[in-house]
DSSP file (Angstrom, degrees, kcal/mol; ACC not computed):
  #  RESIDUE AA STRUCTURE BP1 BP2  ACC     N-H-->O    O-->H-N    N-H-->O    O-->H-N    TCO  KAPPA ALPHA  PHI   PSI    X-CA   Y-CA   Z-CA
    1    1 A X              0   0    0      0, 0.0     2,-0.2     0, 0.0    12,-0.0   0.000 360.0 360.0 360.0 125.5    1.4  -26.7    9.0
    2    2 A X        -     0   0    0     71,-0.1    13,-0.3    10,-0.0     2,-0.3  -0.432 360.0-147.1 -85.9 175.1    0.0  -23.7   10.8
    3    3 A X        -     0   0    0     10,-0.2     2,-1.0    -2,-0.2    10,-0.2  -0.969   7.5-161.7-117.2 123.3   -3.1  -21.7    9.8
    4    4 A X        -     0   0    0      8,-0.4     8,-1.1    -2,-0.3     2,-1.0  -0.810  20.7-121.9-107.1 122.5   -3.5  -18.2   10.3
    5    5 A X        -     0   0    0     -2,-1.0     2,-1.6    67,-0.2     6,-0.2  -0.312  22.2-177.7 -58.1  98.2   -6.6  -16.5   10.2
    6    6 A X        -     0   0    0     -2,-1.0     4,-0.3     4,-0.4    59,-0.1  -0.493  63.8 -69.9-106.4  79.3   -7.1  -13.6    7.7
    7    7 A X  S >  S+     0   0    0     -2,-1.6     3,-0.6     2,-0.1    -1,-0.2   0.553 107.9  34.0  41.5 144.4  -10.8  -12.5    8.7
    8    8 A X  T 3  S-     0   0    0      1,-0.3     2,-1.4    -3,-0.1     3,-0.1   0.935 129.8 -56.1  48.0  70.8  -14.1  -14.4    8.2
    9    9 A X  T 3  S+     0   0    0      1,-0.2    -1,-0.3    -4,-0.1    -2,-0.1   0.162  95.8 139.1  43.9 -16.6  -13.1  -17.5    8.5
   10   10 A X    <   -     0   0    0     -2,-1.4    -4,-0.4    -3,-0.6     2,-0.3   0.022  27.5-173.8 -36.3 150.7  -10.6  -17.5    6.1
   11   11 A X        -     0   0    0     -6,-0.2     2,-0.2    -5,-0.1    -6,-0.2  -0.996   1.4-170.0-160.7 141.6   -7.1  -19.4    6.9
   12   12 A X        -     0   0    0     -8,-1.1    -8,-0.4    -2,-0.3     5,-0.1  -0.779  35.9 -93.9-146.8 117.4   -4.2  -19.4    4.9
   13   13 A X    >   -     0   0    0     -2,-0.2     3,-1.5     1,-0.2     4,-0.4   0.231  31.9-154.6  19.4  83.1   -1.2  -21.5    5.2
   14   14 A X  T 3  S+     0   0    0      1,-0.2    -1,-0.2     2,-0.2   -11,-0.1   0.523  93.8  61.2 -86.2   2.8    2.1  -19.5    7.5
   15   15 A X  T 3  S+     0   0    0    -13,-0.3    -1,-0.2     1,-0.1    -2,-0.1   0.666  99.9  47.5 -98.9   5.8    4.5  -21.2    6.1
   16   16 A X  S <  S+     0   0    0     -3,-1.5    41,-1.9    -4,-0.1    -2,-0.2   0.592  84.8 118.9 -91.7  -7.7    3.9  -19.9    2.2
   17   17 A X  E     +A   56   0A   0     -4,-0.4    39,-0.2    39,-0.2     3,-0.1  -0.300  33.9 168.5 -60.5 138.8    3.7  -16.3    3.9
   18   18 A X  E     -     0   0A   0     37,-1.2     2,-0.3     1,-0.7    -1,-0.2   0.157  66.7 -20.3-114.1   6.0    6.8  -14.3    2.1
   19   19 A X  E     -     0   0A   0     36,-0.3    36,-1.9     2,-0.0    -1,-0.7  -0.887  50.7-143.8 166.8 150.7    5.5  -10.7    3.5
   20   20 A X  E     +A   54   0A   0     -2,-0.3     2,-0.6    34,-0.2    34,-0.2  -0.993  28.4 169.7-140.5 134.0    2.8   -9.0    4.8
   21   21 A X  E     -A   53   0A   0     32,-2.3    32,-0.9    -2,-0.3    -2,-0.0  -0.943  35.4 -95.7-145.7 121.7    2.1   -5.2    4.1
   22   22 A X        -     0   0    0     -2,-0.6     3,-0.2    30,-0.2    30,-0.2  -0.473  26.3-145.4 -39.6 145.4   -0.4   -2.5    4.4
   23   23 A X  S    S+     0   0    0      1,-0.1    -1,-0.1     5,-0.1    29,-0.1  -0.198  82.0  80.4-125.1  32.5   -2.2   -2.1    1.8
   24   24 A X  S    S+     0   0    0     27,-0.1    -1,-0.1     4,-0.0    -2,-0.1   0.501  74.0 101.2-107.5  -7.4   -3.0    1.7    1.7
   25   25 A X  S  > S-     0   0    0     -3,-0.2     4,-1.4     1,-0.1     5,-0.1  -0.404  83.2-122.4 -60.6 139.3    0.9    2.4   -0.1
   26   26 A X  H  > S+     0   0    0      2,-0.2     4,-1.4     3,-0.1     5,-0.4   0.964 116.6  58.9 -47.8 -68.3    1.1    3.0   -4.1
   27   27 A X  H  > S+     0   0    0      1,-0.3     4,-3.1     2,-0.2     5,-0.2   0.722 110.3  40.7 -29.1 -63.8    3.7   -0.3   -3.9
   28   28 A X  H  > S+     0   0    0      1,-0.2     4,-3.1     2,-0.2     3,-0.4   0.993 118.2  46.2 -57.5 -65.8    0.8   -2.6   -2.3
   29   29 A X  H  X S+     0   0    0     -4,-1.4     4,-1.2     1,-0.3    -2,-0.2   0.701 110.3  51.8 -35.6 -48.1   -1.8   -1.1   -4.6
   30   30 A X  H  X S+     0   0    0     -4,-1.4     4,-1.7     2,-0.2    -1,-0.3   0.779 113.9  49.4 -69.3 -43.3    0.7   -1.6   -7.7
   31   31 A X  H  X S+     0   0    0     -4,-3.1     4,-1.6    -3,-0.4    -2,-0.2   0.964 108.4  49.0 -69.2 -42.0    1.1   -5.4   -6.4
   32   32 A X  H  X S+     0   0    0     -4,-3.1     4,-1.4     2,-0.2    -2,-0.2   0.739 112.2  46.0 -77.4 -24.3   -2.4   -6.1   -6.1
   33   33 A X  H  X S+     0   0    0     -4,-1.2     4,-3.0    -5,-0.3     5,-0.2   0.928 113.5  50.8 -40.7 -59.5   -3.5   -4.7   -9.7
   34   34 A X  H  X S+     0   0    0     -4,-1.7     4,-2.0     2,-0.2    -2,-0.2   0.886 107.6  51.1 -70.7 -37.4   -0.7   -6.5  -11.2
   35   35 A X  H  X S+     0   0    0     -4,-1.6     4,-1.1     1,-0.3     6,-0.3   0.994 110.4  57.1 -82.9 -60.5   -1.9  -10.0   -9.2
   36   36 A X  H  < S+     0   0    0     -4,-1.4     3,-0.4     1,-0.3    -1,-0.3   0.869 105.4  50.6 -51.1 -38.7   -5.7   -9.2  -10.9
   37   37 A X  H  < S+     0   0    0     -4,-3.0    -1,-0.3     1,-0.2    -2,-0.2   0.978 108.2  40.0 -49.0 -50.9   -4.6   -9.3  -13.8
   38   38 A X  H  < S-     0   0    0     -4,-2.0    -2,-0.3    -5,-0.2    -1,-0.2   0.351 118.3-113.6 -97.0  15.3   -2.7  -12.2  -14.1
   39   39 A X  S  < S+     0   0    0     -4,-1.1    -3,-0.2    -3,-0.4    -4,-0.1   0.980  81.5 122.2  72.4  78.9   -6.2  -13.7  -11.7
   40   40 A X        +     0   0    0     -8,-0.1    21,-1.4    -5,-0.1     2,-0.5   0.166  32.9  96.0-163.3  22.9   -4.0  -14.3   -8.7
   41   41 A X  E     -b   61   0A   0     -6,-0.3     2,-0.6    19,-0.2    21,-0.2  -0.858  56.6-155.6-112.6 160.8   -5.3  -12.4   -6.1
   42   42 A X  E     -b   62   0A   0     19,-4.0    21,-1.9    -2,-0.5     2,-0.4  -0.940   8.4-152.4-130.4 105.4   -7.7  -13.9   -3.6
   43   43 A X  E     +b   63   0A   0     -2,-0.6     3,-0.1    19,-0.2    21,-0.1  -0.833  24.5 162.8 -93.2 107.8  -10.1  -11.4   -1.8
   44   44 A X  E     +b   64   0A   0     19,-2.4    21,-0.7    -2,-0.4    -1,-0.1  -0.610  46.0 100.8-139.0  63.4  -11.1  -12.6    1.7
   45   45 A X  S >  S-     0   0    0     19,-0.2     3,-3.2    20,-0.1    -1,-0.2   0.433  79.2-134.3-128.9  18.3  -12.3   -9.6    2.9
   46   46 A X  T 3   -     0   0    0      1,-0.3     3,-0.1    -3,-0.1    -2,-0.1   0.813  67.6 -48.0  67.3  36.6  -15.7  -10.3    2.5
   47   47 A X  T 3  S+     0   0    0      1,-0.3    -1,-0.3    -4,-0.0     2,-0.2   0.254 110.2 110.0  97.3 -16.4  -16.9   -7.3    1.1
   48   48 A X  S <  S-     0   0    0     -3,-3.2    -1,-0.3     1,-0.1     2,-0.2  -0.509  82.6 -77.2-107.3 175.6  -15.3   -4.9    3.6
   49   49 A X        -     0   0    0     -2,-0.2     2,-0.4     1,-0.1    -1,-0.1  -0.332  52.0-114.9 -73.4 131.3  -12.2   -2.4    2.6
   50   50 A X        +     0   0    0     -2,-0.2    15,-0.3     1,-0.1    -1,-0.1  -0.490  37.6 170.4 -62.1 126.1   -8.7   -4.3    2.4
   51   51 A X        +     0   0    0     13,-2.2    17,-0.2    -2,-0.4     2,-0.2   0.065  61.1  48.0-124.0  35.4   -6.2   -3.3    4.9
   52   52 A X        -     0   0    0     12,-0.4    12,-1.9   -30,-0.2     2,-0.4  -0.733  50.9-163.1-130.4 160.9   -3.6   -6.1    4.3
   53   53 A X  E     -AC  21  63A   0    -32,-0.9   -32,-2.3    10,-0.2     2,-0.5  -0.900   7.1-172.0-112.9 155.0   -2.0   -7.5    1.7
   54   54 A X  E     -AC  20  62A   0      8,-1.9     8,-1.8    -2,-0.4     2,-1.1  -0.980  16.6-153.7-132.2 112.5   -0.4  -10.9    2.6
   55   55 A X  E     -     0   0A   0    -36,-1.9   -37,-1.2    -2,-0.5   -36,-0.3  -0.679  14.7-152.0-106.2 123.1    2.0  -12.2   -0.9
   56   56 A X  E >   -A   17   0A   0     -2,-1.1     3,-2.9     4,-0.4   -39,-0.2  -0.397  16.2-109.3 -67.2 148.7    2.2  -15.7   -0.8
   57   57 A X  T 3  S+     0   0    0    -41,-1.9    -1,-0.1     1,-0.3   -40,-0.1   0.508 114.3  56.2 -84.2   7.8    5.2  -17.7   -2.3
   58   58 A X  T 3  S-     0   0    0    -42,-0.1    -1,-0.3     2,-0.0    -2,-0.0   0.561 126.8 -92.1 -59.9 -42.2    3.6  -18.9   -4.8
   59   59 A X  S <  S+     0   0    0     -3,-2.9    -2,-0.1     1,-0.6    -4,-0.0   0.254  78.3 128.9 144.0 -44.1    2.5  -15.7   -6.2
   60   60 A X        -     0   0    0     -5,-0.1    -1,-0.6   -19,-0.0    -4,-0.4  -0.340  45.2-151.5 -65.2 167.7   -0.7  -15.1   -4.8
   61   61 A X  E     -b   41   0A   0    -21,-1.4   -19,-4.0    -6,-0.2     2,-0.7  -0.940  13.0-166.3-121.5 114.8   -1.7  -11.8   -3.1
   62   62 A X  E     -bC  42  54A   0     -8,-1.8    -8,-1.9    -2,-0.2     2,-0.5  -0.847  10.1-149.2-100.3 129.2   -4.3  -12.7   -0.6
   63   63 A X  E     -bC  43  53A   0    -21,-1.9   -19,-2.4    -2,-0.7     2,-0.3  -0.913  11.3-160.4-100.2 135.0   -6.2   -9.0    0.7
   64   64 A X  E     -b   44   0A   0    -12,-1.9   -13,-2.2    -2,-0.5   -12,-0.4  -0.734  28.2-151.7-100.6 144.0   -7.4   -9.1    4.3
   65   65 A X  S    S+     0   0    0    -21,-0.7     2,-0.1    -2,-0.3   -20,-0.1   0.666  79.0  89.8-104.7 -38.3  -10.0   -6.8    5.6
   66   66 A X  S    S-     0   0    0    -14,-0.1    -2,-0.2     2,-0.1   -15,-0.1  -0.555  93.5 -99.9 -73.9 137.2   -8.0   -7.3    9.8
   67   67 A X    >   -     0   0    0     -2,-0.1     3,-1.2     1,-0.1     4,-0.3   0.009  31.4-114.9 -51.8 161.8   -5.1   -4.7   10.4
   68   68 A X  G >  S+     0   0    0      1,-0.3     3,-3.3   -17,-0.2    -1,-0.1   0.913 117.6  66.3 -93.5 -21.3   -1.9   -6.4    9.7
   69   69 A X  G 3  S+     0   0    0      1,-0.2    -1,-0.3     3,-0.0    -3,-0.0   0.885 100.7  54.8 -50.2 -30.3   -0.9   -6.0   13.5
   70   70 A X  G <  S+     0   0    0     -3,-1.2     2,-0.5     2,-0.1    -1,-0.2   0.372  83.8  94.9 -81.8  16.4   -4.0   -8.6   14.1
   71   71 A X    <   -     0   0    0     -3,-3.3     2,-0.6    -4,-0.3   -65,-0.1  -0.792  65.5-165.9 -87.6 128.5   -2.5  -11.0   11.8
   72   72 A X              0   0    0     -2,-0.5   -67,-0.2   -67,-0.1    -2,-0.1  -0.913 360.0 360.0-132.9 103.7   -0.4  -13.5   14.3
   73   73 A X              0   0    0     -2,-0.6    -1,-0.1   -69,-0.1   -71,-0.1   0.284 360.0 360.0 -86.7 360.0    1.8  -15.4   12.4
């Protein structure tokens, strides 16, 4: 099991990753509503403005406040 770091200490599992996305697109935007609703998004951006969205296979949508390039999977 790896960890990958999605800002502020946060770490999330790289082998549940299905996709990782910007998160300024209507698409992303559309996913990450939909995931707060159903209370399956996970906000670990610590207060600052999301620029990734990471969907997990599970389900989840985890938002990242680091650019998706600084994500190293």
């Amino acid at each position: 099991m790896k960890l990958v770091d999605v800002g502020y200490g946060n770490r999330i599992n790289s082998d549940r990753i299905v996709a990782v996305i910007g998160a300024d697109s209507a698409p992303a935007k559309r996913v990450v509503s939909a995931a707060k609703d159903k209370n399956m998004a996970i906000d670990a951006t610590c207060g600052k403005k999301t620029k990734t969205v990471i969907v997990m296979d599970s389900g989840h949508i985890v938002m990242s406040a680091k650019n998706s390039d600084s994500i190293e999977i």
